[in-house]
C-alpha positions in Angstrom: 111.8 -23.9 -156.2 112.8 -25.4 -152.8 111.2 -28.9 -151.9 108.9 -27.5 -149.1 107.8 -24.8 -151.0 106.8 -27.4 -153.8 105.2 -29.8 -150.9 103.2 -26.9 -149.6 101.9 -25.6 -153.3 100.8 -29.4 -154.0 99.0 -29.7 -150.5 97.3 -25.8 -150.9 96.6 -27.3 -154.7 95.4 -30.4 -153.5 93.3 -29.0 -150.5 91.4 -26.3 -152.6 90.6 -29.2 -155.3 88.8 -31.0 -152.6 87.1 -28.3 -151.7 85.9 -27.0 -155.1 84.9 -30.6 -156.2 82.8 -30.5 -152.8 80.9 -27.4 -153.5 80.1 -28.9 -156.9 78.6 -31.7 -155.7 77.9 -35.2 -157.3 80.8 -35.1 -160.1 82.0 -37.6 -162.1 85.8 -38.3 -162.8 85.8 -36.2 -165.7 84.3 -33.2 -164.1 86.5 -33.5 -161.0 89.4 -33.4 -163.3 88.0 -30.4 -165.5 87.9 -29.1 -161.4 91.6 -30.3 -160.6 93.1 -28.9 -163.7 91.1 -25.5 -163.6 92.6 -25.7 -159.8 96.8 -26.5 -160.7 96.6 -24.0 -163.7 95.4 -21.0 -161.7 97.7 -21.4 -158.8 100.4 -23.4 -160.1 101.7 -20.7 -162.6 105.1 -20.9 -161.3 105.7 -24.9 -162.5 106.6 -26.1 -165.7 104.3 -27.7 -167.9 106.1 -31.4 -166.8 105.0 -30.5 -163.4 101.6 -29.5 -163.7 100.7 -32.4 -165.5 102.4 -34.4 -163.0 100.2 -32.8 -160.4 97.3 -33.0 -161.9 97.9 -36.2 -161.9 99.0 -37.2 -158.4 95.7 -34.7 -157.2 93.1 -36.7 -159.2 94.2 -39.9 -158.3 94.4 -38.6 -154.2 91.0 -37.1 -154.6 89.3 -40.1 -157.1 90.7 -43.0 -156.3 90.9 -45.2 -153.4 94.5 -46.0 -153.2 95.8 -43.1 -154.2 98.8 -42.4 -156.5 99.0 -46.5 -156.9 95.7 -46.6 -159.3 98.1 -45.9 -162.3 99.8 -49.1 -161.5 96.8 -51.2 -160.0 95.4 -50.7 -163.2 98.2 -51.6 -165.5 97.9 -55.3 -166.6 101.3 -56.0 -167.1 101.7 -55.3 -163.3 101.5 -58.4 -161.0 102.7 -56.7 -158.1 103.1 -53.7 -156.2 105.7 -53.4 -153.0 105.6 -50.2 -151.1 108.2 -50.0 -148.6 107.3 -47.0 -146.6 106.1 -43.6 -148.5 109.2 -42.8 -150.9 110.0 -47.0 -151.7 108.0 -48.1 -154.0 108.2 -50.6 -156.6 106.5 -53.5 -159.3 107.1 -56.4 -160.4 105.8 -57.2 -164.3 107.3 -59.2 -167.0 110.8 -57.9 -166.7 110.9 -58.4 -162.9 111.2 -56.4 -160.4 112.1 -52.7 -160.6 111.7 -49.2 -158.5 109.9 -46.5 -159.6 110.7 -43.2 -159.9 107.5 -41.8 -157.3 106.3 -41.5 -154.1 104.0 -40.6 -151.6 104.0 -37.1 -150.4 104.0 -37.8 -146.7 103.7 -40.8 -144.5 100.0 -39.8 -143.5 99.0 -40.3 -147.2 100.2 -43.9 -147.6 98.4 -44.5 -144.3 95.7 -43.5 -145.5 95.4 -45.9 -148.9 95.5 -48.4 -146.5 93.2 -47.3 -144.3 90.7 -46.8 -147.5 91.7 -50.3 -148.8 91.0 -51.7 -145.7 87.3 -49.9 -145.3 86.6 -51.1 -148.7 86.5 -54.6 -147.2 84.9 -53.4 -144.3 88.5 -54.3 -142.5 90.4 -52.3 -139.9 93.9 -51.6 -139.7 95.6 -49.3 -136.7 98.5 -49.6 -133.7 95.6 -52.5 -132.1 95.0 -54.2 -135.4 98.2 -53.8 -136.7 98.3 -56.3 -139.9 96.0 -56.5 -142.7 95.7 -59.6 -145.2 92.2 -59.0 -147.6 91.3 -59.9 -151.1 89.9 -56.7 -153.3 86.7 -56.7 -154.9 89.2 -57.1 -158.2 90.6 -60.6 -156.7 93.8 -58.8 -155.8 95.8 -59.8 -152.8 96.5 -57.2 -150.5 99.2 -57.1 -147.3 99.3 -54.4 -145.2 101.7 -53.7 -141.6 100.9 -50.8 -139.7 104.2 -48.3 -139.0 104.3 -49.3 -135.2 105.4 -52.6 -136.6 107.4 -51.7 -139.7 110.3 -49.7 -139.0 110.9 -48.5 -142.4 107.3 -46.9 -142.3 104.3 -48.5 -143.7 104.1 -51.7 -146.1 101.8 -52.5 -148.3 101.5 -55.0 -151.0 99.0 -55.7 -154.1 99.5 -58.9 -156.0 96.7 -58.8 -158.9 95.5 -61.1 -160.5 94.5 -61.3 -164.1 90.4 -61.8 -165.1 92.1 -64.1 -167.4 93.5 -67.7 -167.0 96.0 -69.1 -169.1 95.0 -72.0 -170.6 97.4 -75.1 -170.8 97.5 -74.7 -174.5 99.3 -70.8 -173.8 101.1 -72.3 -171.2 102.8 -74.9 -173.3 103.8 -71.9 -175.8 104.9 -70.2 -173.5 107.6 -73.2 -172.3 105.6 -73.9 -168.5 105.1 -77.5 -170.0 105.2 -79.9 -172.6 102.4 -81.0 -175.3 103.2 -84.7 -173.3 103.6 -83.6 -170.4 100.0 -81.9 -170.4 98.7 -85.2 -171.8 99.8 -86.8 -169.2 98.2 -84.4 -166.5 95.4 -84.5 -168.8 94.5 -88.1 -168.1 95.8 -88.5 -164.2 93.4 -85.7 -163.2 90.4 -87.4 -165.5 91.3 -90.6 -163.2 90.5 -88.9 -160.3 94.3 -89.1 -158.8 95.2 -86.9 -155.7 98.0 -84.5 -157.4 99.8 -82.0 -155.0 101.7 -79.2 -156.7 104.2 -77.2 -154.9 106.5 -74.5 -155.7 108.7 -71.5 -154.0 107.0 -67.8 -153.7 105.8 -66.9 -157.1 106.1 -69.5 -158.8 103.0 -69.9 -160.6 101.2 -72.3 -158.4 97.5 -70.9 -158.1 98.2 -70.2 -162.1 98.8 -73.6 -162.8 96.3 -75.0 -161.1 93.8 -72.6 -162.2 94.7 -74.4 -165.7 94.3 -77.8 -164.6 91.7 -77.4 -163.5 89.9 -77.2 -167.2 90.3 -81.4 -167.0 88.0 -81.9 -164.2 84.8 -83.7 -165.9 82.2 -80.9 -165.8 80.0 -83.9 -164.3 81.7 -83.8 -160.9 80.8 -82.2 -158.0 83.2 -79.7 -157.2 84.3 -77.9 -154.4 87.0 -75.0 -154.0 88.5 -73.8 -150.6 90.4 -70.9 -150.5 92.1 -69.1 -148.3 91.2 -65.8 -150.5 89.6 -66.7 -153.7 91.6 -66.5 -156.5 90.9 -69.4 -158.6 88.6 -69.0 -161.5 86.8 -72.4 -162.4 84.8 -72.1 -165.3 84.0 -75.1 -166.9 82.4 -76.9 -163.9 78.3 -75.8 -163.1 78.3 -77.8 -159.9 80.5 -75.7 -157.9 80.8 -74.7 -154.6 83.3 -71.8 -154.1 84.3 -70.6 -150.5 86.9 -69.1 -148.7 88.0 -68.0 -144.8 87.8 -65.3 -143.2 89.4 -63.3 -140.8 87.6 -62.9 -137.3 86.2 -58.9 -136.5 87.6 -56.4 -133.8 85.9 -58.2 -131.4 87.5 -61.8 -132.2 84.6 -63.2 -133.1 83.5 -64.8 -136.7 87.0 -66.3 -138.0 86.6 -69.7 -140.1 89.6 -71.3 -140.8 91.0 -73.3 -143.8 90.8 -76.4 -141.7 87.1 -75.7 -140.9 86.2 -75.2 -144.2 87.6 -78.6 -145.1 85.7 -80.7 -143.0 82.2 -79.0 -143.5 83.0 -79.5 -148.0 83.2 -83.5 -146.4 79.1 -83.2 -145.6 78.6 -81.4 -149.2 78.8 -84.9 -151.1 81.8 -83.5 -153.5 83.6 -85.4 -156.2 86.6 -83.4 -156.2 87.8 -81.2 -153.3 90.2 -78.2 -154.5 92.5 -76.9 -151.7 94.0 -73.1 -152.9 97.1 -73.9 -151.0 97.9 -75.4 -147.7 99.8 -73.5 -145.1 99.2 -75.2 -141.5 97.4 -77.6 -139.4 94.8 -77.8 -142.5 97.3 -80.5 -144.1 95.9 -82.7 -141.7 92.1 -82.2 -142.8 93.1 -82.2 -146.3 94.9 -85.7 -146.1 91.9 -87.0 -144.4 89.5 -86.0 -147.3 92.3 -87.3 -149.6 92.4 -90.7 -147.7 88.2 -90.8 -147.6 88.2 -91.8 -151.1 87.8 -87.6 -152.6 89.9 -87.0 -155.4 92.0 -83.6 -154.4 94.2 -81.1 -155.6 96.1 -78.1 -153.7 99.2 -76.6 -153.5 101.8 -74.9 -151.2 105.2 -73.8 -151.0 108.4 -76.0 -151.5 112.1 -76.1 -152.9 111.5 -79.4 -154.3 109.5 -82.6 -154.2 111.3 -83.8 -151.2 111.0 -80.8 -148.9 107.7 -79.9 -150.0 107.1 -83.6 -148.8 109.3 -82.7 -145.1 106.9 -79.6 -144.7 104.0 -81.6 -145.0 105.2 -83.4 -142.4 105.8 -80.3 -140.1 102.6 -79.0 -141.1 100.7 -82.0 -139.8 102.3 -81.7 -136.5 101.0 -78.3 -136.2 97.6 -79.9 -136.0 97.9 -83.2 -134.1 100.4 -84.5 -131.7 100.7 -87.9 -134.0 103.5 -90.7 -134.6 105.9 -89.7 -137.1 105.0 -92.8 -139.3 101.3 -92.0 -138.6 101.3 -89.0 -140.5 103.5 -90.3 -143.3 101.7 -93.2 -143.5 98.4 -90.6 -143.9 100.6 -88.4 -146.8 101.9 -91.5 -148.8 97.9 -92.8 -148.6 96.8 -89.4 -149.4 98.9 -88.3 -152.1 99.4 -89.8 -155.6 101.1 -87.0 -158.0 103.6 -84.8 -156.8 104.2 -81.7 -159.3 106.8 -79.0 -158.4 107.5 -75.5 -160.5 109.9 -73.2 -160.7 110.6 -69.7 -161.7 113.6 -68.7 -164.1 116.4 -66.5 -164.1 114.3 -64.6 -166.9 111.2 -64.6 -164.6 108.8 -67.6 -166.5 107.9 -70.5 -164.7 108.1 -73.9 -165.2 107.4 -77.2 -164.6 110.4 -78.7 -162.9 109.7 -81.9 -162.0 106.8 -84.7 -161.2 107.4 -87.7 -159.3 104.4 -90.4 -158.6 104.4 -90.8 -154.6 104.9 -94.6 -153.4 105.6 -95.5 -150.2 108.0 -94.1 -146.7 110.5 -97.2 -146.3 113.7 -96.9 -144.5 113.6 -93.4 -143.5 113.0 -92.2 -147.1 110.0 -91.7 -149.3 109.7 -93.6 -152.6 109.4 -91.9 -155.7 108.9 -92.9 -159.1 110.1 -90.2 -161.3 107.5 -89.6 -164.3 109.1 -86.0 -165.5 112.2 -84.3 -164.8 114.6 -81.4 -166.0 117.5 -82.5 -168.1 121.1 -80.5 -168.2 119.6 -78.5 -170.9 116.7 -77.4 -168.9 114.4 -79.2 -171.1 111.2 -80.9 -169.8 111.9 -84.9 -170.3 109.4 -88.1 -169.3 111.7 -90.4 -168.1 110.3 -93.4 -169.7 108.2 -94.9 -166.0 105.2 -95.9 -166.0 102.7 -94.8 -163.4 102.7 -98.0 -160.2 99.7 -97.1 -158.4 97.1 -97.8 -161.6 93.8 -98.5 -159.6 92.2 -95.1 -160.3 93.0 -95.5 -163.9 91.4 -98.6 -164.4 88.1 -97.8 -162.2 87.8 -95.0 -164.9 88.2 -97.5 -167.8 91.2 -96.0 -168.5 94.3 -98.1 -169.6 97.2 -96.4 -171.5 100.4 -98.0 -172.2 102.5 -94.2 -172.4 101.5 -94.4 -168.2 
């Protein structure tokens, strides 16, 4: 059968299930497929079995679901991501990396209009005016989206999902992120109240590893999480306040920023202030809360101590027009613990390095290395004890190992 042929079959096929499960009226999934398959077997008698099943397929997840064929893969848990570049490009990422798969969508139309339906879902718009879509799912997913006028290999879309459930440091030390004394460690810095900034390049487990952290926060603070789109999952904390930014509407109106966000959680009398991860000019409204005497964590994306460091300082500038050493002197002030992960060759993640943050003296800043990699990529302490010991000892807190 030629490929147009087939391609006209599975629209006629597709069309007529539409209109069969409208005339029915208020079905459910499984009568809409009883519908669908009624639909492929009496006018798909010239396909093989292999085919029908396939269509049958690709028709009720069209028809059922909102994005499309993708719902086979959206609801796979060992899929973390899902990068469609235009309609025939698609591919996942699980726990063997990255890979293409052998589908696609029919037309360009019908990937335009998954996106489209995503969008709607969170009462979003995407079109040639509004031509780039960033939204969080109902599910906590993370969705991307560029319009074709934009894209020049046709639409993109990307889903990163995230998983109802948290790892918990104990699974992460079995699975090699980190070491039994390496999460004692963390353990006690974060019960002290110590401002710890973890950064890491593009999928490296940062929100993960902070969502696990997060389970040594005293359940009697105060906390509050800002997120860009909320994807942390704080459970062991009942006075939490949980918010996130949003995007302004078609008529420009409504946006609240990161940065905005920061300075309102100062007037909410927190403990702890929990930044999802820090991308601009909110560096400087973070560092502020930091330097006001809130105990903080956040994240953002870095090669290394060091340049994660650099950035900040670029970061900053995007917000105020300040002195060089100003804004050092704010991020040295600010910023205690400096943690930085890593993703392997074989796709885990780990904890690469954590360095305490001193001082900026002589056009350098001043690290005291508490945890590092050795050659045989082995998590080592490296026998330092923590300099800065003030929040340790407010908390009654006075161990020798730091």
């Amino acid at each position: 059968m030629k490929e147009n042929t087939a391609a006209e079959l599975a629209d006629a096929l597709l069309a007529e299930s539409r209109k069969r499960i409208l005339e029915s009226g208020g079905t459910d999934d499984e009568q809409a497929l009883k519908i669908i398959e009624d639909t492929v077997f009496e006018g798909g008698e010239s396909l093989d079995l292999k085919e029908i099943e396939r269509l049958i397929r690709r028709i009720f997840a069209r028809t059922r679901r909102r994005t499309g064929i993708l719902d086979i893969y959206t609801s796979m848990d060992a899929v973390n991501e899902i990068m469609i570049n235009g309609r025939d490009n698609i591919f996942i990422e699980d726990r063997n990396g990255i890979r293409r798969i052998d589908d696609s969508f029919d037309t360009t139309e019908e990937l335009e209009d998954v996106i489209r339906n995503i969008a709607s879902s969170v009462h979003r718009e995407i079109n040639e005016m509004n031509p780039i879509l960033d939204a969080r799912l109902p599910d906590g997913s993370r969705v991307n989206a560029v319009y074709k006028n934009i894209a020049l290999n046709g639409p993109i879309l990307t889903i990163r999902k995230f998983s109802s459930d948290r790892l918990t440091i104990g699974e992460m030390i079995k699975l090699g992120t980190l070491t039994s004394e390496c999460a004692d460690f963390l353990k006690i810095v974060i019960e002290s109240g110590y401002n710890i900034f973890i950064s890491g390049g593009t999928s490296s487990g940062k929100t993960t590893f902070l969502n696990s952290l997060a389970s040594f926060i005293p359940s009697t603070e105060r906390l509050i999480v800002i997120e860009d789109s909320s994807e942390l999952q704080i459970r062991n904390t009942p006075n939490l306040v949980q918010m996130e930014c949003h995007n302004a509407n078609t008529m420009g109106l409504g946006e609240i920023t990161m940065d905005m966000l920061i300075r309102t959680s100062l007037r909410m009398r927190p403990d702890r202030i929990i930044v999802g991860e820090v991308r601009g000019g909110e560096v400087a409204d973070m560092l502020q809360a930091m330097n006001t005497g809130h105990s903080s964590l956040s994240t953002g994306h870095g090669n290394s101590v060091r340049g994660m460091l650099r950035r900040l300082e670029a970061m900053y500038l995007m917000a105020a027009s300040m002195p060089m050493d100003a804004i050092r002197s704010q991020i040295v002030e600010g910023i205690d613990i400096m943690i930085h992960l890593g993703r392997m060759p074989d796709g885990s993640r780990r904890v690469m390095e954590i360095q305490e943050l001193l001082e900026f003296k002589d056009g350098n800043y001043l690290l005291n290395p508490l945890f590092s990699m050795n050659e045989d990529m082995e998590l080592i302490p490296s026998g330092n004890r923590i300099v800065r010991r003030n929040r340790m000892i407010w908390k009654g807190i006075n161990d020798d190992r730091l």
